[in-house]
C-alpha positions as CSV (number, residue, x, y, z in Angstrom):
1,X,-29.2,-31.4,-1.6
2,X,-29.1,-33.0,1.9
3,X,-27.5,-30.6,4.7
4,X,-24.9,-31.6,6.7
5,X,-25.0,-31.2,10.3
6,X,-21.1,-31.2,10.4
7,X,-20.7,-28.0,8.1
8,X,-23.6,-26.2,9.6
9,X,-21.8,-25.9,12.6
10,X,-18.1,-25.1,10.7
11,X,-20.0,-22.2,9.4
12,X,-21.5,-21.2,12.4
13,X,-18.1,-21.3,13.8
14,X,-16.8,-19.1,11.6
15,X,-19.2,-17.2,10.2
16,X,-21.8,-17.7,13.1
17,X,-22.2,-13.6,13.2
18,X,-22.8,-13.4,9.1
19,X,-25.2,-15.7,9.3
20,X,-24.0,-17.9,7.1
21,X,-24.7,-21.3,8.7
22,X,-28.5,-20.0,8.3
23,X,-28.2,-19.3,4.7
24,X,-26.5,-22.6,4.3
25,X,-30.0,-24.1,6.1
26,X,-32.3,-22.1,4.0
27,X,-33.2,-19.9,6.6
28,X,-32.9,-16.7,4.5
29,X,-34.5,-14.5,7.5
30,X,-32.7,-16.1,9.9
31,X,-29.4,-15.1,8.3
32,X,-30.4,-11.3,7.6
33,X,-31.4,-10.9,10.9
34,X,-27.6,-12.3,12.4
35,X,-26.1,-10.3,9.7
36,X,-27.2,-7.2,11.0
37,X,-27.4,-7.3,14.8
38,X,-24.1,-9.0,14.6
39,X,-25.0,-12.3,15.7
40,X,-28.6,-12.5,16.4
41,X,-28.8,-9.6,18.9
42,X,-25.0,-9.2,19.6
43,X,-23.8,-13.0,19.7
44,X,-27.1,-13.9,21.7
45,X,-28.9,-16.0,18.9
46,X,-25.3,-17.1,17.7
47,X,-24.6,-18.7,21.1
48,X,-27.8,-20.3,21.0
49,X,-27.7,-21.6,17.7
50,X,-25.3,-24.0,19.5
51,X,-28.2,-26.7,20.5
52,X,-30.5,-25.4,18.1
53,X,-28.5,-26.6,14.9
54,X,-29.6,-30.0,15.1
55,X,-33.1,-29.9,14.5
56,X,-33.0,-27.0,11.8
57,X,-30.8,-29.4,9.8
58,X,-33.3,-31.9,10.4
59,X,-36.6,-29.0,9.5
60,X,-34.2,-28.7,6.4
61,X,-33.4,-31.7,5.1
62,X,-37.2,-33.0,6.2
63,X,-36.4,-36.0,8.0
64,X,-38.9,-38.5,8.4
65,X,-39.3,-38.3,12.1
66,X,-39.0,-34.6,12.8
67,X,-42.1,-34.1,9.7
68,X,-44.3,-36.7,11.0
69,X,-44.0,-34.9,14.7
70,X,-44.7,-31.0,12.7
71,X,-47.6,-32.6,10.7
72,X,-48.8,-34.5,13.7
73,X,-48.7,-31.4,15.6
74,X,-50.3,-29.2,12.6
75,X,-53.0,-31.4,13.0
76,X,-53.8,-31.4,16.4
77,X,-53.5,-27.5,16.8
78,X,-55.4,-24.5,14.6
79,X,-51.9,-22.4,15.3
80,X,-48.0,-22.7,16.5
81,X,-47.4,-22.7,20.3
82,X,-46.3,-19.6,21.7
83,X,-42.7,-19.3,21.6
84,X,-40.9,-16.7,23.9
85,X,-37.7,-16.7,22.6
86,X,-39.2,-15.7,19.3
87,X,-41.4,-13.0,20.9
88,X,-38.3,-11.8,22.6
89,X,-36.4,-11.6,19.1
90,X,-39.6,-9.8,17.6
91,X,-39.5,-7.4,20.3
92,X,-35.7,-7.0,20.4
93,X,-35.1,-6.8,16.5
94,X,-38.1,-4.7,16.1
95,X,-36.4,-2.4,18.5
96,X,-32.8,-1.8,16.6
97,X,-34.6,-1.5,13.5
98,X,-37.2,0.8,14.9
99,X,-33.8,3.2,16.7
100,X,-31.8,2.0,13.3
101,X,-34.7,4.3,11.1
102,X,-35.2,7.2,13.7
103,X,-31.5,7.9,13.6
104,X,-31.6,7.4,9.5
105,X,-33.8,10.8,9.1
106,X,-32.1,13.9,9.8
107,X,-33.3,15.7,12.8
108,X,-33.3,19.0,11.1
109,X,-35.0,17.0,8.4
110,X,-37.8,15.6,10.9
111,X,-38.3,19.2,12.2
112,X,-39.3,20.7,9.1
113,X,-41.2,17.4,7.6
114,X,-42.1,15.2,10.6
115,X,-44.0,12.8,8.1
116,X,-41.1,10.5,6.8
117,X,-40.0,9.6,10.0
118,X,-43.6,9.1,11.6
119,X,-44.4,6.6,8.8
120,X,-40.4,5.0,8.3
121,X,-40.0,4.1,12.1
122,X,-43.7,2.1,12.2
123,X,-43.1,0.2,8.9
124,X,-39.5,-0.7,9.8
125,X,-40.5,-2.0,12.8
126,X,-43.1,-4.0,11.5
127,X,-41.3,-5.6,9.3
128,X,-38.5,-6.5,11.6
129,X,-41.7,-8.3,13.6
130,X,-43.1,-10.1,10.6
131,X,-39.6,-10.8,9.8
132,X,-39.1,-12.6,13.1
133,X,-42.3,-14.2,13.1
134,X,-42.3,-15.6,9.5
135,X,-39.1,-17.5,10.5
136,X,-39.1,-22.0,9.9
137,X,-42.9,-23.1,9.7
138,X,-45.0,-20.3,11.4
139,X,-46.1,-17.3,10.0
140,X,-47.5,-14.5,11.6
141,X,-49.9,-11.4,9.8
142,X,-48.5,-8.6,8.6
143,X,-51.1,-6.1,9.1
144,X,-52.0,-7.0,13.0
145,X,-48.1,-6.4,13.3
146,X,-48.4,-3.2,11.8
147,X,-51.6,-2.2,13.7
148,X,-49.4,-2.7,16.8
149,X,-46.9,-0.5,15.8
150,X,-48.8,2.5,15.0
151,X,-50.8,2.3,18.4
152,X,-48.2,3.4,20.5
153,X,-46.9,6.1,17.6
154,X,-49.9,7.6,18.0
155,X,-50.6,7.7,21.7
156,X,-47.2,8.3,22.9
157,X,-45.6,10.9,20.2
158,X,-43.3,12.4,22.8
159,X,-42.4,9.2,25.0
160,X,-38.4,8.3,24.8
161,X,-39.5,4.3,25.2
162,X,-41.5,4.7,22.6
163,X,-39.8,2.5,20.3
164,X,-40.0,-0.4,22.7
165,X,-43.5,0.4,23.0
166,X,-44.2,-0.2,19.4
167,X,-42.3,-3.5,19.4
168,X,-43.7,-4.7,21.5
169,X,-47.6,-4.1,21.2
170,X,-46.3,-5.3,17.3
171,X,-44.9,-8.2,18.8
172,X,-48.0,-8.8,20.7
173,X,-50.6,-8.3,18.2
174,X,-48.9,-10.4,15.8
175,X,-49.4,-13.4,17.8
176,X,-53.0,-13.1,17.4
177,X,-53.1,-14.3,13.7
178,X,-50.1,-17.2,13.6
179,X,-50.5,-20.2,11.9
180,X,-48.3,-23.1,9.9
181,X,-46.4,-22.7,6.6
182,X,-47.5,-26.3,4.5
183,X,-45.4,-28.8,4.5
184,X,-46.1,-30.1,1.3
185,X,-45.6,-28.2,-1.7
186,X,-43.6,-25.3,-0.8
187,X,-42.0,-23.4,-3.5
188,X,-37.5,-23.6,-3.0
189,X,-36.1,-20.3,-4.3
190,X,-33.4,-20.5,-6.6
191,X,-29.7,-19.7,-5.3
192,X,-29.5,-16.5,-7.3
193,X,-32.7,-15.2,-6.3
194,X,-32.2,-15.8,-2.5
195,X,-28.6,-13.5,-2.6
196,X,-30.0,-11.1,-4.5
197,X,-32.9,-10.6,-2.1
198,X,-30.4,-10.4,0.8
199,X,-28.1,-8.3,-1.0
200,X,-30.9,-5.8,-1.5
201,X,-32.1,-6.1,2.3
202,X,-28.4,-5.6,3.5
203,X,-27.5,-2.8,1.3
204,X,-30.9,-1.0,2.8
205,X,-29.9,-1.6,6.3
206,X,-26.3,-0.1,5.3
207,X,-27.8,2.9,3.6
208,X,-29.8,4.0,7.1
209,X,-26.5,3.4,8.9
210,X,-24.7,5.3,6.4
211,X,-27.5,7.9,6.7
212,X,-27.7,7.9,10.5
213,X,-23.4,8.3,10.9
214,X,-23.6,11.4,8.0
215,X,-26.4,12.9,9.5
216,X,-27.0,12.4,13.0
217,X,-23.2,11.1,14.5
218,X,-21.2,14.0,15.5
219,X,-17.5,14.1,17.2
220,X,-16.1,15.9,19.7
221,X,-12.2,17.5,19.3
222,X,-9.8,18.6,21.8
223,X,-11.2,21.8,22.9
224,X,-14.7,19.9,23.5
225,X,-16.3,21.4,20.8
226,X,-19.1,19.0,19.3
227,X,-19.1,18.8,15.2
228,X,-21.4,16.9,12.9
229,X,-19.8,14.3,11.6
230,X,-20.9,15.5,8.0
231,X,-19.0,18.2,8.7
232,X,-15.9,16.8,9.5
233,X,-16.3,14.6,6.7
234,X,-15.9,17.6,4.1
235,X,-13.1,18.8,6.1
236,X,-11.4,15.9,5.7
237,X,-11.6,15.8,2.5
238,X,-10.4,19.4,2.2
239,X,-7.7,18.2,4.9
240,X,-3.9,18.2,3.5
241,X,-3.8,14.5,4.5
242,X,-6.5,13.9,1.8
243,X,-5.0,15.9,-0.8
244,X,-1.2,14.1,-0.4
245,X,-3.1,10.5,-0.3
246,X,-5.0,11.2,-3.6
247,X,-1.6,12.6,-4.9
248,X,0.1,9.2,-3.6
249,X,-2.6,7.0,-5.1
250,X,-2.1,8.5,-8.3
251,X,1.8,8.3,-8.4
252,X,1.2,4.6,-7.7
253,X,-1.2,4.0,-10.1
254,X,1.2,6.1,-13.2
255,X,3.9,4.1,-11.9
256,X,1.6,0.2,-12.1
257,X,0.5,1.7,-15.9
258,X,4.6,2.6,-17.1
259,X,6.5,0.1,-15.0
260,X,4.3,-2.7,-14.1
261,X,3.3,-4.4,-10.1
262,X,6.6,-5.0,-9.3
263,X,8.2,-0.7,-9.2
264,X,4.4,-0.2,-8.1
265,X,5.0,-2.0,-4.6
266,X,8.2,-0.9,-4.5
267,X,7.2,2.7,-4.8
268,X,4.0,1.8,-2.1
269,X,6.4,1.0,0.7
270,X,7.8,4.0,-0.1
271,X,5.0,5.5,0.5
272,X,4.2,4.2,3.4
273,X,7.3,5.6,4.8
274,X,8.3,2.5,6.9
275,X,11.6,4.4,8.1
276,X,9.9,7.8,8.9
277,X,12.2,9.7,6.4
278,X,9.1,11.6,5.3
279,X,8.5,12.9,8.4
280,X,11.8,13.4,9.2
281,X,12.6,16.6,6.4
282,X,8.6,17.6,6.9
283,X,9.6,18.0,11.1
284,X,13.0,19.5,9.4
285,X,11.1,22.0,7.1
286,X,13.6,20.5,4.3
287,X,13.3,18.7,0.8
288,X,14.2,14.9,0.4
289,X,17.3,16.4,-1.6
290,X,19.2,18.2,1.3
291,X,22.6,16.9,2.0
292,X,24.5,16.4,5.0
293,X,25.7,19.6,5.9
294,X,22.2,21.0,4.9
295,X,20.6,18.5,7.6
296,X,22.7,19.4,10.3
297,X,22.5,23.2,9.9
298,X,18.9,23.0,9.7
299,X,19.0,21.0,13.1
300,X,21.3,23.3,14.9
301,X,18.8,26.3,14.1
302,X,15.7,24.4,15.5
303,X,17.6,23.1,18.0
304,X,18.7,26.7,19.8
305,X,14.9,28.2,18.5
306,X,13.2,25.6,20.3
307,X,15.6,24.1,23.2
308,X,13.6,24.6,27.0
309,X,16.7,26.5,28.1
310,X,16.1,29.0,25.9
311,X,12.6,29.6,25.1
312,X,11.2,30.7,28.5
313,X,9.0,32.9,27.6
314,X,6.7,30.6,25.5
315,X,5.0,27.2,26.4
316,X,7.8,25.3,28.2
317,X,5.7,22.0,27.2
318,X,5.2,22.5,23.7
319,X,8.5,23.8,23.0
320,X,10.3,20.5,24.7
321,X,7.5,18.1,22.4
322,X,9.2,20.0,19.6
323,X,12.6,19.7,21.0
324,X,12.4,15.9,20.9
325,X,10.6,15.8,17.5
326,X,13.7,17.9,15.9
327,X,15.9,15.4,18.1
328,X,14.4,12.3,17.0
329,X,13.8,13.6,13.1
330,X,17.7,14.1,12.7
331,X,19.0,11.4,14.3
332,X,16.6,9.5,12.0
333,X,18.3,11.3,9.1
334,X,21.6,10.9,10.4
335,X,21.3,7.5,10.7
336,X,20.0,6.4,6.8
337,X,22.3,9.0,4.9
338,X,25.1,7.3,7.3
339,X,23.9,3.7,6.3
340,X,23.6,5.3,2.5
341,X,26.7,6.9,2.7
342,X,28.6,3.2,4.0
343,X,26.7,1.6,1.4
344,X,27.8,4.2,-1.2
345,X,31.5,3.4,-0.6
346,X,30.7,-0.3,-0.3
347,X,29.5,-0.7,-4.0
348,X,32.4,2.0,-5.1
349,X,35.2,0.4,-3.4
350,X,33.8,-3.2,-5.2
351,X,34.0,-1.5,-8.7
């Protein structure tokens, strides 16, 4: 199916950092590579897709002209030209790849079994070379690419630019076996088999992030102390937040299975608390059934317990944040079981 130059660049429009104008080409690597630098190297291969478009829609759809002038120069030269934009993108991709499986492996993992990570960063990086190189008509040697990134792994163990260095003797060495995809012949891959294959690429790359957040990211809290971010993860799921979300999600889903969508969104803005009743009798200390009387007795106690006035021997800041919260909780309260209340003698008074 002929390509159309039109919709290549729609997609690249809006879906230029997917990759999906490259997928739409044929250019499976091409479109992996955008998907996960987020644009070809943060938007830099996007924005130059912009005069490049043209002639892959051409290399895809094989037009006369553009074939005659690859054959023509297939015969003429043993291997492709160098290209520095592509040696840049080897050197660059092989990079974030090569940081993206250092930060996968735990560091207390790498300190007890230095091995995985010593042979995942070289392999990673070499295929994000060969991945590069092997992009349109030239392809480039897997093993020299390899041989280049295990150089530098070896000789500079401790170096914190070592990463660059191995993308970049990988880079270099792959050059030194390049030569032309045919141009006759050449197997298509069926639609089916060219998403799974980036499925299973992407869902790799999203597994060493995942890896490289749970393991290695950590966060910092109020009183500057650093946690792991794993850590914080099982606290949040221990976290009271947690526990009244799973709760909510479960009244929802009772109330979609006995009363159908309609009580179910109904119940969800609830939920949500739009109004900030919730809060309200939680800042209170009071159940969603008080009355009236209750809410303003409650108020009046907080009120005197936590007024700037009369708390001077505690935090004069803190108390006056809570001063405002009771504040603003009751007049929030005041104000719907007023509206409720109006309402209440509306609909009575119609009967």
């Amino acid at each position: 199916m002929a390509k159309n130059l039109f919709v290549a660049y729609v997609l690249w429009l809006l879906f230029g950092w997917l990759g999906l104008h490259h997928f739409y080409l044929g250019r499976d690597r091409q479109a992996f590579i955008w998907w996960s630098t987020w644009g070809g190297i943060f938007g830099l291969g996007w924005f130059r897709d912009i005069w490049r478009l043209p002639s892959y829609v051409d290399y895809a759809n094989k037009e006369p002209y553009y074939m005659s002038c690859l054959t023509e120069m297939i015969q003429v030269r043993k291997s492709p030209p160098f290209n520095p934009v592509r040696f840049i993108g080897q050197v660059c991709f092989g990079t974030f790849m090569g940081f993206l499986s250092t930060v996968a492996v735990s560091d207390e993992y790498h300190s007890e079994n230095p091995v995985l990570r010593c042979c995942l960063v070289p392999l990673a990086i070499t295929i994000a070379v060969h991945t590069v190189g092997n992009i349109g008509w030239e392809r480039t040697s897997f093993k020299w690419a390899l041989l280049g990134a295990c150089i530098p792994a070896l000789w500079f163990p401790g170096n914190p630019h070592f990463l660059v260095y191995m993308a970049l003797l990988s880079s270099i060495l792959s050059q030194w076996d390049r030569r032309f995809q045919p141009t006759e012949n050449v197997r298509q891959k069926g639609f089916c088999t060219r998403v799974l294959v980036l499925c299973l690429a992407g869902s790799l790359v999203i597994s060493m992030w995942g890896s490289a957040l749970y393991f290695n990211a950590s966060v910092t809290t109020s009183d500057g102390e650093t946690i792991k971010f794993r850590d914080a993860v099982d606290h949040f799921f221990n976290s009271p937040f947690w526990r009244d979300f799973k709760e909510t999600v479960k009244q929802l889903f009772s109330e979609w299975q006995e009363r159908g969508w309609e009580n179910m969104w109904t119940r969800f803005v609830a939920a949500l608390d739009p109004e900030g009743e919730q809060n309200a009798y939680e800042v209170l200390g009071l159940s969603k059934n008080a009355t009236k009387e209750e809410i303003t007795k409650r108020y009046r106690e907080l009120a005197r317990e936590y007024h700037p006035d009369k708390n001077r021997n505690g935090n004069q800041e803190e108390a006056a944040e809570k001063f405002m919260q009771i504040r603003a909780a009751y007049e929030t309260l005041k104000k719907i079981t007023e509206r409720r209340s109006r309402a209440k003698k509306y609909y009575d008074s119609s009967d």
